[in-house]
Backbone bond lengths (Angstrom), bond angles and torsions (degrees), N, CA, C in turn:
res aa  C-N    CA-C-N  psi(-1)  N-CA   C-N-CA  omega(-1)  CA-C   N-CA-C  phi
1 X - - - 1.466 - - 1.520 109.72 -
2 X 1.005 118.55 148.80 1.424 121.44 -179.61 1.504 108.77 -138.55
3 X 1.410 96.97 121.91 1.348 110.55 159.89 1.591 130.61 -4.48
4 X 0.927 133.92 151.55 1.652 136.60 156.20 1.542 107.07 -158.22
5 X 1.443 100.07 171.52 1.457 129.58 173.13 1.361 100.50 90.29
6 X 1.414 122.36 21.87 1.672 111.13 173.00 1.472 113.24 -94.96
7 X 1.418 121.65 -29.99 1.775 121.92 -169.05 1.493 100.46 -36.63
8 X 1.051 120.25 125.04 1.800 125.29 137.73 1.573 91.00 82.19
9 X 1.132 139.88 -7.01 1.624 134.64 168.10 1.339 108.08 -66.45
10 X 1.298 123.95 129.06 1.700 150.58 -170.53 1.496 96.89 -80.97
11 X 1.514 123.04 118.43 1.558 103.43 -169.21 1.829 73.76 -115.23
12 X 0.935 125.25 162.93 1.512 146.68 134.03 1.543 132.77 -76.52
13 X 1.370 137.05 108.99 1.608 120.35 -169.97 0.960 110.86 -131.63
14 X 1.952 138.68 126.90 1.327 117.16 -175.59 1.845 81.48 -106.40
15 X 1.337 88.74 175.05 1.713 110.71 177.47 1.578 110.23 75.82
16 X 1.490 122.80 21.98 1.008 114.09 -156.19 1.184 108.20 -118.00
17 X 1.858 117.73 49.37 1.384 126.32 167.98 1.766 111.37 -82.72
18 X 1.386 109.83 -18.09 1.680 140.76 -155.05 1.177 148.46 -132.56
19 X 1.187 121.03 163.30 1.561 100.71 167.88 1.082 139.28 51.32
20 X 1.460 115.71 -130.86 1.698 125.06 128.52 1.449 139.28 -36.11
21 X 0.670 101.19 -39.96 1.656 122.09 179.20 1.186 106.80 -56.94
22 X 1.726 107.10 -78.37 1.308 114.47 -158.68 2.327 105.08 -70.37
23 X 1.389 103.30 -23.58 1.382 105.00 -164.00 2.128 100.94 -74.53
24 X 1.886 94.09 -21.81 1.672 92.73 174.88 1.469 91.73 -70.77
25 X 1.462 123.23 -71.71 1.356 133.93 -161.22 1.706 98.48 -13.01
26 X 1.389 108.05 -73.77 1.426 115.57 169.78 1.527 135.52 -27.79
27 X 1.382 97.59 -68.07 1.440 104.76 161.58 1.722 143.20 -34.75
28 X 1.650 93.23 -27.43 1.599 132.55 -166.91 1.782 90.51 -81.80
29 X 1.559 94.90 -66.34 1.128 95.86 -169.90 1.319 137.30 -77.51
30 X 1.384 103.91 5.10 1.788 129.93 174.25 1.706 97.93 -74.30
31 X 1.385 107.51 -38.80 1.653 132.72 -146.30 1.917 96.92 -72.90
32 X 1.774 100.91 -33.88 1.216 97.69 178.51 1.851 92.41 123.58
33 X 1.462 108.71 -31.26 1.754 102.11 -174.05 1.242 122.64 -33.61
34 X 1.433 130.42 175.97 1.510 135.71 131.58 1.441 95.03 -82.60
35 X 1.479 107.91 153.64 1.373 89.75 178.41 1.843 81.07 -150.35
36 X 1.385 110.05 152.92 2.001 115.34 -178.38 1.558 85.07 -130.23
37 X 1.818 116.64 116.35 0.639 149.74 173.66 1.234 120.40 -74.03
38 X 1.477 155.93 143.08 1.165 137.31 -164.15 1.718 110.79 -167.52
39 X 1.400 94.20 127.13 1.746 92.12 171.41 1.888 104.68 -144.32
40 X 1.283 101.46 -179.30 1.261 112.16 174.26 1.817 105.30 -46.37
41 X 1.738 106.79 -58.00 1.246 110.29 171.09 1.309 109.83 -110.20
42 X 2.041 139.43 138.19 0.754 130.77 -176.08 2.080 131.58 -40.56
43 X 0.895 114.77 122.39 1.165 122.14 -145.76 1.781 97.35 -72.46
44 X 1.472 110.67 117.42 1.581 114.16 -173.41 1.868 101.70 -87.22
45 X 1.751 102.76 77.34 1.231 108.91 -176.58 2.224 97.15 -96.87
46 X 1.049 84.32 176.36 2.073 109.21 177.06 1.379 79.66 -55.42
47 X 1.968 125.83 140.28 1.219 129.82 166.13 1.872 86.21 -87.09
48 X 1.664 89.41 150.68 1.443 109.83 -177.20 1.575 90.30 -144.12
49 X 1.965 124.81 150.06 1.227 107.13 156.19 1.669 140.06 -59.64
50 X 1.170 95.09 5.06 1.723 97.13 -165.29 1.379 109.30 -119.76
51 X 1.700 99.32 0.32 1.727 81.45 -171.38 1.938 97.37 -113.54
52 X 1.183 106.57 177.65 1.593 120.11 -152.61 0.979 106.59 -152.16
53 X 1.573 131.92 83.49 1.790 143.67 178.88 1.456 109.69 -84.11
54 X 1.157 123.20 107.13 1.139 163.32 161.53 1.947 130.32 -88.07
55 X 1.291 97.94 102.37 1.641 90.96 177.61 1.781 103.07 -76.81
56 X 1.030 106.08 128.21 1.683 131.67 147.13 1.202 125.95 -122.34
57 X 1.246 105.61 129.13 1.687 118.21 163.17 2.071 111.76 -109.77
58 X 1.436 82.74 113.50 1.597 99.00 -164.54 1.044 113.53 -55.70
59 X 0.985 132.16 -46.95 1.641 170.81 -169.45 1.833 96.60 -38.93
60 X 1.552 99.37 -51.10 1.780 104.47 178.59 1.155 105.32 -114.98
61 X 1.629 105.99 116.86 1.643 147.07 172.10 1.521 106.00 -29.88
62 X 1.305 110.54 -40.47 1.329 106.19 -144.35 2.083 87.77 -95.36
63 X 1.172 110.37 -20.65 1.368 104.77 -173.54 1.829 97.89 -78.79
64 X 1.442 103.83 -41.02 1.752 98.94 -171.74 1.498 101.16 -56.76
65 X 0.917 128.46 -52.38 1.653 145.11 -175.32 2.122 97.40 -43.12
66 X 1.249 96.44 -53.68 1.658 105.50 174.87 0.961 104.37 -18.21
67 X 1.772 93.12 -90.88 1.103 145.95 -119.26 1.966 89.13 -83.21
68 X 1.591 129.89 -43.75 1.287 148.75 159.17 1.670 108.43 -34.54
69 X 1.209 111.00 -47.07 1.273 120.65 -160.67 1.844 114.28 -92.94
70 X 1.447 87.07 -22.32 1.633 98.84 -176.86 1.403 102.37 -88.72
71 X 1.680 125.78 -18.08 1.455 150.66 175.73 2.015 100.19 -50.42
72 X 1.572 81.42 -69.27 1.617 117.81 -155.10 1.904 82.23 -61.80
73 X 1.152 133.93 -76.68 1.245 160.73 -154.90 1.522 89.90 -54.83
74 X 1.578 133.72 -58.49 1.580 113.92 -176.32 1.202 119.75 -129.79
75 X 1.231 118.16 15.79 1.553 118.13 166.38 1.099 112.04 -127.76
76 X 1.345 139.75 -2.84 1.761 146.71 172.15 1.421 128.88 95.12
77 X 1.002 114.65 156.42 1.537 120.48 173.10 1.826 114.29 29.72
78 X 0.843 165.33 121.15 1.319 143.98 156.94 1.101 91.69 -74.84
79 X 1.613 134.73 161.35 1.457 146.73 152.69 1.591 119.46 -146.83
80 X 1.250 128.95 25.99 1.141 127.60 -171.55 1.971 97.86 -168.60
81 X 1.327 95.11 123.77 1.367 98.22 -173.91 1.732 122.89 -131.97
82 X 1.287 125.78 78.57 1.217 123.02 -161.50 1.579 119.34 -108.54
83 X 1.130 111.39 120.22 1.304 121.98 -175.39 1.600 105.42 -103.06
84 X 1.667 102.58 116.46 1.517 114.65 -176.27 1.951 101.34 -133.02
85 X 0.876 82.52 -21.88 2.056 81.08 157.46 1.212 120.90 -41.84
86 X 1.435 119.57 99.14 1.472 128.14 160.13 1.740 123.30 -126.13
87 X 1.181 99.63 177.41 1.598 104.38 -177.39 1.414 100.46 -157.65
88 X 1.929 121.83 133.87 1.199 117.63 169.35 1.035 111.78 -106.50
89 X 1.628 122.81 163.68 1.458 123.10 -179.96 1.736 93.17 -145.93
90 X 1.254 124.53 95.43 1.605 133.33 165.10 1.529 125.48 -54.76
91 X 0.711 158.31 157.82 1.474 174.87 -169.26 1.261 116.01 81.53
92 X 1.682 108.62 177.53 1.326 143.72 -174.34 1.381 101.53 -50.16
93 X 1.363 123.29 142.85 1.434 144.03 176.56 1.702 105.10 -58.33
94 X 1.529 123.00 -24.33 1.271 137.10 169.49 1.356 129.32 -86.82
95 X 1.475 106.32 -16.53 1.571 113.14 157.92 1.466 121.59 -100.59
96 X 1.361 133.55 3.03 1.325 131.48 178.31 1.179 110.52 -84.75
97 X 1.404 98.88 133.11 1.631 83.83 174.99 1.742 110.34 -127.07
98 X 1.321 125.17 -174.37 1.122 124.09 -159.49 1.386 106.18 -47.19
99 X 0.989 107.19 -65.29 1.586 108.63 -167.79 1.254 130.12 -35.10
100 X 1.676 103.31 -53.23 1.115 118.28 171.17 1.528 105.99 -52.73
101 X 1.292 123.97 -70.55 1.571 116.05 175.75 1.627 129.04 -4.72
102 X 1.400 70.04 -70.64 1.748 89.90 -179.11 1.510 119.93 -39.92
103 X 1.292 106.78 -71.97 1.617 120.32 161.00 1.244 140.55 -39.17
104 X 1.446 105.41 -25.28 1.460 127.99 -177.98 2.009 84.12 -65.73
105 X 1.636 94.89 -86.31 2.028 119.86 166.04 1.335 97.16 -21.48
106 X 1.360 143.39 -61.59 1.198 126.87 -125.94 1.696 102.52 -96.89
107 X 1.574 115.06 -23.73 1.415 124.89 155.63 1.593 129.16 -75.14
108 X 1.493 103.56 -49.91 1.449 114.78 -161.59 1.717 88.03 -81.99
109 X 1.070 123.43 -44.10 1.560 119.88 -176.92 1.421 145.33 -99.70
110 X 1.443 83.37 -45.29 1.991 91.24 164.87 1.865 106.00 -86.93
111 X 1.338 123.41 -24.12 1.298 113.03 162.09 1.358 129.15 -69.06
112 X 1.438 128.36 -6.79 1.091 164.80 172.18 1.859 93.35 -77.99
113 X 1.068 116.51 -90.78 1.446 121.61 159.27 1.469 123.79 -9.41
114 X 1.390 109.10 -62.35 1.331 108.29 -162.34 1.510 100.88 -85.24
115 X 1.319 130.28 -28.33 1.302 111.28 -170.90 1.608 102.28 -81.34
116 X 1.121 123.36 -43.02 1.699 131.11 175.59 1.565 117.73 -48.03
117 X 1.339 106.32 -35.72 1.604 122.91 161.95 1.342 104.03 -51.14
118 X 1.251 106.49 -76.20 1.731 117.90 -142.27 1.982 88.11 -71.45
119 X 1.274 122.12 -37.54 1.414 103.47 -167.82 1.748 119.33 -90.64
120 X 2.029 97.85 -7.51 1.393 100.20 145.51 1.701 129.86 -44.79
121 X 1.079 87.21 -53.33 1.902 99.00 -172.31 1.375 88.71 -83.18
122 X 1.049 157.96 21.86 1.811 131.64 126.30 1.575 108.06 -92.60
123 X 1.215 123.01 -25.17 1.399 123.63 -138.78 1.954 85.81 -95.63
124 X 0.593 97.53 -26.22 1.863 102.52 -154.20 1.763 88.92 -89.82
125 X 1.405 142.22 -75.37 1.713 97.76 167.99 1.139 146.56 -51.01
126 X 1.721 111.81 -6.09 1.693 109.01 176.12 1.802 103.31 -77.01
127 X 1.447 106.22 -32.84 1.717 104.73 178.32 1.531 101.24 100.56
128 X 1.097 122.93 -4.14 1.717 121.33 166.94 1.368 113.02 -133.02
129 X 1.451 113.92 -171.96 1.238 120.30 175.41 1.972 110.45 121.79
130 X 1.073 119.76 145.13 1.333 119.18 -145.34 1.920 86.70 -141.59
131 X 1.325 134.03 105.48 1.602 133.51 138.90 1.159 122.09 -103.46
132 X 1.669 105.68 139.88 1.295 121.89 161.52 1.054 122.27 -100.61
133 X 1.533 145.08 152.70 1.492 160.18 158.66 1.888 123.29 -92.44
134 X 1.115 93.88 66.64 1.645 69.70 172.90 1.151 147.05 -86.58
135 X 1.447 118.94 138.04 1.693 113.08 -123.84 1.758 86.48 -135.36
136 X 1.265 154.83 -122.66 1.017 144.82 -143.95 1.651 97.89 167.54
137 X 1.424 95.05 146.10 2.235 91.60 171.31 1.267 101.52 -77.81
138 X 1.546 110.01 -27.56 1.859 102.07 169.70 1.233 132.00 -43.63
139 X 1.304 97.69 -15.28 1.655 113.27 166.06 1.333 140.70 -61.26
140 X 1.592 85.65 -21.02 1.982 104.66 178.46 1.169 93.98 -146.47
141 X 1.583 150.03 59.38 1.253 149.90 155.43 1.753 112.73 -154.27
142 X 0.986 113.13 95.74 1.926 112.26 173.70 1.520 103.69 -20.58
143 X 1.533 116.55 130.04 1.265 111.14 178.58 1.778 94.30 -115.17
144 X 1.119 121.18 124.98 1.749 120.27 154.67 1.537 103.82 -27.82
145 X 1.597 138.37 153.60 1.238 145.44 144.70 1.689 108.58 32.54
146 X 1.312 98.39 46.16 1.673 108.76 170.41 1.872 115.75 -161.06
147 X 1.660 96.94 41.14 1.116 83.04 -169.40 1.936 124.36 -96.37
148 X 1.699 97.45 -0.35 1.434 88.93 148.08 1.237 145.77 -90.76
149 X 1.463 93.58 -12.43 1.479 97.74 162.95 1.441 119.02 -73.86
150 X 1.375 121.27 -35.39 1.622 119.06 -171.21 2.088 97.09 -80.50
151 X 1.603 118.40 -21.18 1.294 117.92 -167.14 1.860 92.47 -74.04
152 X 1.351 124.78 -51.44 1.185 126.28 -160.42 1.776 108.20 -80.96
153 X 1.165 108.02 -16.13 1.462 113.98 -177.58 2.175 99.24 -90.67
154 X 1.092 112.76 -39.84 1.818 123.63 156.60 1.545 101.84 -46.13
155 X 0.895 134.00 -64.69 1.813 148.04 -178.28 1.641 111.30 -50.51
156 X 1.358 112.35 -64.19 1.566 112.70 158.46 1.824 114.48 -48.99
157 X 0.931 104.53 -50.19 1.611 120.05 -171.78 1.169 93.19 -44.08
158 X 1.516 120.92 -91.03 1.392 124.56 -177.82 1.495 123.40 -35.79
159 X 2.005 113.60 -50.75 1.400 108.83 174.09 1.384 127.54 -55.63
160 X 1.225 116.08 -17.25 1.518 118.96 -166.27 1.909 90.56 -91.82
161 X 1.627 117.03 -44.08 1.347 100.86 176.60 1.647 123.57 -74.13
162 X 1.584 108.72 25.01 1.812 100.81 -176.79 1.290 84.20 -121.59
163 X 1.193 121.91 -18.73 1.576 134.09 168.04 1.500 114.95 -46.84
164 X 1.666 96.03 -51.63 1.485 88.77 -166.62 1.750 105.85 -76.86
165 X 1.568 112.94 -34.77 1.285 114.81 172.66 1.382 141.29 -35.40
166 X 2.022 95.10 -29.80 1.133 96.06 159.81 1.222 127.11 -116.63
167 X 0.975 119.90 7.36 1.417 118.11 179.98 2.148 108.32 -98.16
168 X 1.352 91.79 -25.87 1.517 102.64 178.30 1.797 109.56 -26.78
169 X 1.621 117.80 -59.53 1.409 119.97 -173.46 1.212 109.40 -70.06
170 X 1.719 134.37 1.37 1.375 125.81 150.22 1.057 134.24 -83.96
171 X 1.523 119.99 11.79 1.150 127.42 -159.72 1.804 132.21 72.94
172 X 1.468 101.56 15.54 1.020 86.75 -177.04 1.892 122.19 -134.45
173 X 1.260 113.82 128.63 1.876 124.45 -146.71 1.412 81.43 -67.34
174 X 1.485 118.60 148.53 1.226 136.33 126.01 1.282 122.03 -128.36
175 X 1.362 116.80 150.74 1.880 134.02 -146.49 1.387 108.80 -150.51
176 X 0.863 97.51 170.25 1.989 111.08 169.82 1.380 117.41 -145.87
177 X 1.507 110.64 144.31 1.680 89.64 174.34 1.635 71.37 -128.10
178 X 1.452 105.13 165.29 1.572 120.32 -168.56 1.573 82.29 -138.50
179 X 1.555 114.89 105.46 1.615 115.03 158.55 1.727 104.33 -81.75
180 X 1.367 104.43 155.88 1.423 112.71 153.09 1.571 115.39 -94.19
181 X 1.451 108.49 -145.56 1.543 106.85 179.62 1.071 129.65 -56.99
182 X 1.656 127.71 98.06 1.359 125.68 177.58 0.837 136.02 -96.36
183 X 1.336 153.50 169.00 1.524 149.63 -154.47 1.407 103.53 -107.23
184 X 1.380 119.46 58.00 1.363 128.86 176.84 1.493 127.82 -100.58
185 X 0.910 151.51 160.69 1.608 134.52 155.31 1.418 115.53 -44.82
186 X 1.340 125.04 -16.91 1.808 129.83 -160.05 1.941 69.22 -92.65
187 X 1.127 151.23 -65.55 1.034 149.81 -143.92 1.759 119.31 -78.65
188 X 1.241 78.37 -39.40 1.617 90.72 -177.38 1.611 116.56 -80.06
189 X 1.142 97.11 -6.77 1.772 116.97 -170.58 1.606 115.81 -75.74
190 X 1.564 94.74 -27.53 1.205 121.89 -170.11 1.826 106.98 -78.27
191 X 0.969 125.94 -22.43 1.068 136.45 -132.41 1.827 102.89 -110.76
192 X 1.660 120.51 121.43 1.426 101.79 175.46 1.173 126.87 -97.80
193 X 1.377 113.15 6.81 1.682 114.87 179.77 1.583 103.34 -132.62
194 X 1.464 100.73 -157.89 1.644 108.17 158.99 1.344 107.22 -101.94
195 X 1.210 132.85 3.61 1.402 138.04 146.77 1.666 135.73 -46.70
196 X 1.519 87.39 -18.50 2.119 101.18 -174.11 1.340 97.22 -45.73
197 X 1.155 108.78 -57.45 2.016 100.76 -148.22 1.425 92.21 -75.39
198 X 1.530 154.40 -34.23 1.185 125.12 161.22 1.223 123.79 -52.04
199 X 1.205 123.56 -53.42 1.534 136.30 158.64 1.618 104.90 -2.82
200 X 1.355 99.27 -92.90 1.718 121.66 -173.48 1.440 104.27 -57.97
201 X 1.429 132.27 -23.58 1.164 127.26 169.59 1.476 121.00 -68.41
202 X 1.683 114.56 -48.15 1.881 118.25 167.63 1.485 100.73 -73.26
203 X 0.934 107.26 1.23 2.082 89.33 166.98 1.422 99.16 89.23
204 X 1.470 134.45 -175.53 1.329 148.76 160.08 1.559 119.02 -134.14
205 X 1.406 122.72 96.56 1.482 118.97 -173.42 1.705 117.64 -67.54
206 X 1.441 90.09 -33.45 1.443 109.81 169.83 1.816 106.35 -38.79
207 X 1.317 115.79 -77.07 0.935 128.59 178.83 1.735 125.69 -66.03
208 X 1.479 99.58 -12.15 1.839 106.81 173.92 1.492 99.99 83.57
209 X 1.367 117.47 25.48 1.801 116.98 -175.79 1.167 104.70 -106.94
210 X 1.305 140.94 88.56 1.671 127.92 148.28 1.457 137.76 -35.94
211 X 1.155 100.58 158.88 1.786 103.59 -171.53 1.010 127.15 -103.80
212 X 1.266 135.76 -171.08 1.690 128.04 -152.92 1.241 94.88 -98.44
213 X 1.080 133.86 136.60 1.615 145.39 164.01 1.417 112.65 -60.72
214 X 1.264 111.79 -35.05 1.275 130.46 -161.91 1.906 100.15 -94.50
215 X 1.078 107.37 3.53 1.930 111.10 -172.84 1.463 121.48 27.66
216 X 1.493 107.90 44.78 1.536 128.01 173.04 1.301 120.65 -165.04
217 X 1.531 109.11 140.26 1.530 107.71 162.98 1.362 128.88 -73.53
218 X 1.210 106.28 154.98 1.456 113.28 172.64 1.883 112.13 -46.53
219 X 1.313 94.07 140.53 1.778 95.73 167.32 1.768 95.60 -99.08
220 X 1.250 119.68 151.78 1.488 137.90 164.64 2.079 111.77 -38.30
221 X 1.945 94.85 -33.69 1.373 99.31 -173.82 1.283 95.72 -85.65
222 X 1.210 136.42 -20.37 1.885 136.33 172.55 1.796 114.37 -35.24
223 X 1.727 84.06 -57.38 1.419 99.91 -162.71 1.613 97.16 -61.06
224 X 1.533 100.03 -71.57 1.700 102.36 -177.69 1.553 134.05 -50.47
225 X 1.143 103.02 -1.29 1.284 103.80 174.16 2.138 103.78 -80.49
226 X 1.186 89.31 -42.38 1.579 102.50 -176.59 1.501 109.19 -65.53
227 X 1.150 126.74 -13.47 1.435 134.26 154.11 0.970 101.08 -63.71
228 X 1.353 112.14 -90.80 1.323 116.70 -159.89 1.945 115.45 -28.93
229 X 1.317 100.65 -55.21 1.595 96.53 -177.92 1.723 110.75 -61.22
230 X 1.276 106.13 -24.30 1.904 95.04 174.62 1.307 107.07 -49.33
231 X 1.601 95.32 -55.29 1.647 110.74 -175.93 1.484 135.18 -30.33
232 X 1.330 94.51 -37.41 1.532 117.17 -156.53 1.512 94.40 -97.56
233 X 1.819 94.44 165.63 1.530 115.68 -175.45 1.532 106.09 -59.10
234 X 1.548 111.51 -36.74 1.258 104.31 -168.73 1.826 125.54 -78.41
235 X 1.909 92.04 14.98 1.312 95.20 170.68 1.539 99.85 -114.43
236 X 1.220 126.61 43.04 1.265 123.29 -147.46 1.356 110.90 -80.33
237 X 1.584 113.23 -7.79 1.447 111.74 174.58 1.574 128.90 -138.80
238 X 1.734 79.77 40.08 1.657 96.36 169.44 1.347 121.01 -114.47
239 X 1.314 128.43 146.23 1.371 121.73 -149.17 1.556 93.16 -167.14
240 X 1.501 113.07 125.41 1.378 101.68 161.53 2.071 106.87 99.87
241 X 0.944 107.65 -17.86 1.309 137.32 178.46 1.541 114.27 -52.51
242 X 1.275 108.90 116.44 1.626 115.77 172.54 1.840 103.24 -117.08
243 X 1.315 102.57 96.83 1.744 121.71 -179.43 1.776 106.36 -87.20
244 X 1.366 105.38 106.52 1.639 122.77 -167.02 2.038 92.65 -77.77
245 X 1.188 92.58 131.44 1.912 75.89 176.86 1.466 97.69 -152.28
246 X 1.497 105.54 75.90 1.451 112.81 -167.15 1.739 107.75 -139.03
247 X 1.547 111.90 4.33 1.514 109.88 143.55 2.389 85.84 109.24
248 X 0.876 107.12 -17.61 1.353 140.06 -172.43 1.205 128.11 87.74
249 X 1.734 112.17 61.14 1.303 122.08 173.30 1.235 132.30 -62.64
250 X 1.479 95.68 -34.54 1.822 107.93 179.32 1.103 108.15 -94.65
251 X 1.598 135.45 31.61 1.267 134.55 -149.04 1.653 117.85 -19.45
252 X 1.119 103.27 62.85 1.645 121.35 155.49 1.085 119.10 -140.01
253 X 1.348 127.06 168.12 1.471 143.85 169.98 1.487 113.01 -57.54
């Protein structure tokens, strides 16, 4: 089966210097999209005619709002809205300190916010339009010494599902895919040997973390593929959706 509803649709992507980001970016643009690429610093992806690297920093309202409007204003319609912008911050609930907090929230959640905002208010008089959030299984599983990252990635989770509630009678899907451990730099960062990915693969009892059922990490193309199908027609009547894609770490759905 193959995909549809991507030709000539304007996708929007933050976080998409990387990882995830950059492996959807791709995917988009295999698909046929325009797609405006977006990172803190403009994202030094493969030049393609359709794609459009753009620095954003999510974090300030007033740039997503821009940056949306400068979208809408010369390349058309937006219809695809994916928020892959994240930031981790590790330790104990006793070593974080404000700042860090903030930043953790102010990417993973209020950047989450602002782009879902701003492409509400275009998306909702055209009567279509399809966003995803990708949010983390940390989102619904206690993480040891990660709890602003798993608290602010819970916060998106939920906003994107009151999101879809209301935006649903305009026609327009909102979803989640929740990766687990992926083979990203955010992942690998973590890691003190060349031992990590076995590590994170047998789980940690120490820490109350189970292991992948599946005895592998996520690849970057895992995640984006699971976008992509929210995206598409052939998810055309899912809405509201939190998609676990972590191999069955959280042994749930």
């Amino acid at each position: 089966m193959k995909l549809t509803g991507f030709d000539g649709t304007l996708a929007v992507v933050t976080g998409a210097a990387g990882g995830i980001g950059a492996a959807l970016v791709q995917l988009l643009l295999d698909s046929g999209c325009v797609v405006v690429a977006t990172d803190l610093a403009a994202p030094a992806l493969p030049a393609a005619p359709n794609l459009h690297a753009k620095a954003l920093d999510v974090s300030d309202a007033g740039a997503v709002d821009a940056l949306v409007g400068w979208a809408e204003t010369t390349l058309g319609p937006v219809g695809f809205g994916i928020s892959v912008a994240g930031v981790l911050q590790v330790g104990t609930v006793d070593q974080i300190d404000d700042a860090q907090w903030r930043r953790v929230f102010a990417v993973n959640a209020d950047g989450v916010f602002h782009l879902s905002r701003a492409l509400a208010r275009v998306m909702t008089p055209r009567g279509k339009g399809a966003i995803v959030t990708v949010s983390s299984n940390a989102a619904g599983v206690p993480r040891h010494g990660m709890a602003a990252y798993a608290a602010s990635k819970a916060a998106a989770t939920m906003f994107t599902r009151c999101l879809g509630l209301e935006l649903a009678p305009h026609g327009i899907r909102c979803n989640i895919v929740a990766p687990g451990s992926t083979l990203t730099p955010m992942q690998t960062g973590m890691w003190e040997d060349a031992n990590g990915a076995q590590r994170v693969i047998e789980g940690s009892p120490a820490t109350y973390k189970a292991g992948i059922p599946l005895r592998k990490l996520a690849s970057p193309d895992d995640i984006a593929h699971a976008v992509m199908f929210l995206l598409s027609d052939q998810a055309g009547h899912i809405a509201m959706s939190d998609l676990y894609v972590d191999g069955g770490a959280t042994l749930r759905g």
